[in-house]
N, C-alpha and C positions, 0 to 999 in steps of 0.2 A: 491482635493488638490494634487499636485503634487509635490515631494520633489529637492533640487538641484541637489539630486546625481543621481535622478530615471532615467531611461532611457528606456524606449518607441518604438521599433523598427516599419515597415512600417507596416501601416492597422492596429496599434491597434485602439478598441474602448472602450471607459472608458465614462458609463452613468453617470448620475448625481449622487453626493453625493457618490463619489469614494475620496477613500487616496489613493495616493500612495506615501510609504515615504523610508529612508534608501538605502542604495546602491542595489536599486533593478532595474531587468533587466525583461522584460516583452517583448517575443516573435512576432513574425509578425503575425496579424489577429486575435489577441486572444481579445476574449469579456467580459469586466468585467459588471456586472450589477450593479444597485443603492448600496451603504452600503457596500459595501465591504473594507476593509482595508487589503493592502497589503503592507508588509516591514516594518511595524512598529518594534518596540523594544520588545526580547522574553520574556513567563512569566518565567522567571528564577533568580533567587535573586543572583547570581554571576555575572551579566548582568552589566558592566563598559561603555555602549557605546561605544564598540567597532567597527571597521568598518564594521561588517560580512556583508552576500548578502544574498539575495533572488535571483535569478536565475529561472525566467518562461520559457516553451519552447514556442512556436509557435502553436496558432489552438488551442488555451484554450477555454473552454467556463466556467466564472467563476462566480457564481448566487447572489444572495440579500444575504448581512452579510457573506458572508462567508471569509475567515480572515487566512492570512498564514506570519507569523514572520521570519526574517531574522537567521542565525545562530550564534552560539554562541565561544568564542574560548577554551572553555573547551569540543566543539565537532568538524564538520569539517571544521568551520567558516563559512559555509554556506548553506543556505538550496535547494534546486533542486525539479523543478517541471519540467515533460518531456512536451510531445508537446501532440497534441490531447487529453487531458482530460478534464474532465468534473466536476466541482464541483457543486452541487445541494448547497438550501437555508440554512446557517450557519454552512457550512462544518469549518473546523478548520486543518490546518496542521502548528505544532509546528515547534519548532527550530529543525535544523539540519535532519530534515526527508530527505527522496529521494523518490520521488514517481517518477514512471517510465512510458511509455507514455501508451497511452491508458486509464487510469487507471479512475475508476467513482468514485467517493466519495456520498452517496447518503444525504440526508436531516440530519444534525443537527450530522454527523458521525464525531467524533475528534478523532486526533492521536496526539498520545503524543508525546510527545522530542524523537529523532532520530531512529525513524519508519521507516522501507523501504518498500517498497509497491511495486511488480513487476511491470511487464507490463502488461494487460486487466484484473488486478484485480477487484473483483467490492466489493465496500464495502457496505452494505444494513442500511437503518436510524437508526439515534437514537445508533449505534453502537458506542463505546470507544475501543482504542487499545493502550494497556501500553506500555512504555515507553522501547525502543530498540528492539521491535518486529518486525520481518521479515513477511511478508505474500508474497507468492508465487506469481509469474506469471499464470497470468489464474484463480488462485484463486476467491472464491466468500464465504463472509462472511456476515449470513441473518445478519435481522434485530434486534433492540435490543441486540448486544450480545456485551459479555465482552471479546475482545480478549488479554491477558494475557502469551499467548503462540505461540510461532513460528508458521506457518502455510504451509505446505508444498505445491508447486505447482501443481496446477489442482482441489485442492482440494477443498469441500463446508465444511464448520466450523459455529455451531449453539452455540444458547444456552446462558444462564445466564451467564456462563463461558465457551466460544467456546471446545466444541466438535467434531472430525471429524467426519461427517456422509453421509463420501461415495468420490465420484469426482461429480466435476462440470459437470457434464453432459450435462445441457442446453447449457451453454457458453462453450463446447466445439466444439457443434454440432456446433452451431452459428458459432465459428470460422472457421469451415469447416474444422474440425480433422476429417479422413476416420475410418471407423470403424474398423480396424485392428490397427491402433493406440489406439482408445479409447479400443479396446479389451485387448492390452497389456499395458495400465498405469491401468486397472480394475486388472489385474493381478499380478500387480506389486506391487499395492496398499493392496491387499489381502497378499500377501506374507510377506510384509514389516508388517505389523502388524497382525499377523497370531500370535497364542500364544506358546509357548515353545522357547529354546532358548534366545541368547541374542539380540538386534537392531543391535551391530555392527557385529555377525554371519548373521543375515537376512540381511544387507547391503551387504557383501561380496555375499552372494547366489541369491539377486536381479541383480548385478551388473555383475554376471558373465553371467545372463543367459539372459540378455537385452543388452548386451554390447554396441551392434550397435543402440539402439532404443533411441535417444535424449531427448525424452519426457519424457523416465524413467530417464535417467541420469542426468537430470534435478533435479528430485527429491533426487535421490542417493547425488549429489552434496550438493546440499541445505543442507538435512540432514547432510552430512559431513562439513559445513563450521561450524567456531568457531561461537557462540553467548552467549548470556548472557542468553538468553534465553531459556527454553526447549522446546522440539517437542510435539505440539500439537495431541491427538493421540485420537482414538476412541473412543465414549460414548453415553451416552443419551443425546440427547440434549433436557432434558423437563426443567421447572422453576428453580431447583436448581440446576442446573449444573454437576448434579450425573453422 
């Protein structure tokens, strides 16, 4: 089903027993699979039918059930999906989220209301992320886990309750980061959470001594932007989230 306001650009393909409903906009070439419903109305109880959007980019590839709601106007009015990503079987991306290109959502992973999600994030199954959390660029978040707390870029975040435990490593190499990059965001990452002192001391003393290095500033940045949210920060990532 396809709604009056939906709009379709070239090469998409929409398999059977697809919705698409609401002022939503869906990218060139991008593939939706059986069950999926996109642009319907958010789960939010302030929700008046108003005219928000859904916004797809281009080069989706969007699987069985997976299900992404237009935005709300007590957030940006709208929600934003970038171009090459990928959402596995019953992903879920609420109102007013941004997720940015690249970006994987794995099997049955939901993000709550106004999530941002960088670019080649990857998020691992069965995963939940509360409501106005930021997860990094690069980031990679396993499976099962509770993300609750910002999540800075590069980084891997586990656990009942995400925990940082370490950089992304694999999906760094993958991207083709040289090893004197990955040598200085290891360093930078040790720094930034090394114990004594205050985050915004270890901020100033990361930033002065990477100043030229993008991949740390990256992170310095992040951590310095405003959020609702706190910085996700070292731990064990076993059952209880200690």
């Amino acid at each position: 089903m396809i709604g009056p306001h939906a709009v379709l650009e070239e090469g998409v393909h929409l398999m059977s027993h697809v919705v698409v409903d609401g002022h939503t906009t869906i990218g060139a070439q991008t593939v939706v699979h059986p069950f999926a419903s996109l642009g319907l109305s958010p789960q939010h109880l302030k929700y008046q039918d108003e005219p928000t959007k859904l916004i797809i980019g281009h080069h989706n590839v969007i699987r069985e059930h997976a299900t992404m709601h237009v935005g709300t106007v007590q957030g940006h009015g709208e929600t934003r999906v970038g171009s090459h990503c990928f959402f596995m079987v019953g992903s879920h991306v609420a109102h007013d989220c941004v997720v940015e290109d690249h970006v994987i959502l794995t099997n049955s992973v939901a993000l709550g209301g106004h999530v941002h999600v960088g670019e080649y994030a990857i998020i691992g199954g069965l995963s939940g992320v509360h409501q106005y959390v930021r997860i990094g660029k690069h980031a990679m978040i396993g499976g099962v886990t509770g993300v609750e707390k910002d999540v800075i870029p590069y980084a891997l975040a586990m656990g009942n309750r995400a925990k940082l435990t370490g950089l992304n490593l694999v999906g760094l190499k993958r991207r083709g980061f040289s090893r004197e990059d990955i040598r200085s965001l290891r360093t930078a990452y040790g720094l930034l959470f090394a114990p004594g002192g205050t985050m915004a001391e270890r901020l100033i003393e990361v930033s002065d001594l990477f100043a030229g290095h993008a991949g740390v500033m990256d992170i310095i940045n992040f951590i310095r932007e405003d959020s609702s949210r706190p910085i996700c920060t070292p731990g064990a990532a076993n059952g209880n989230g200690a």
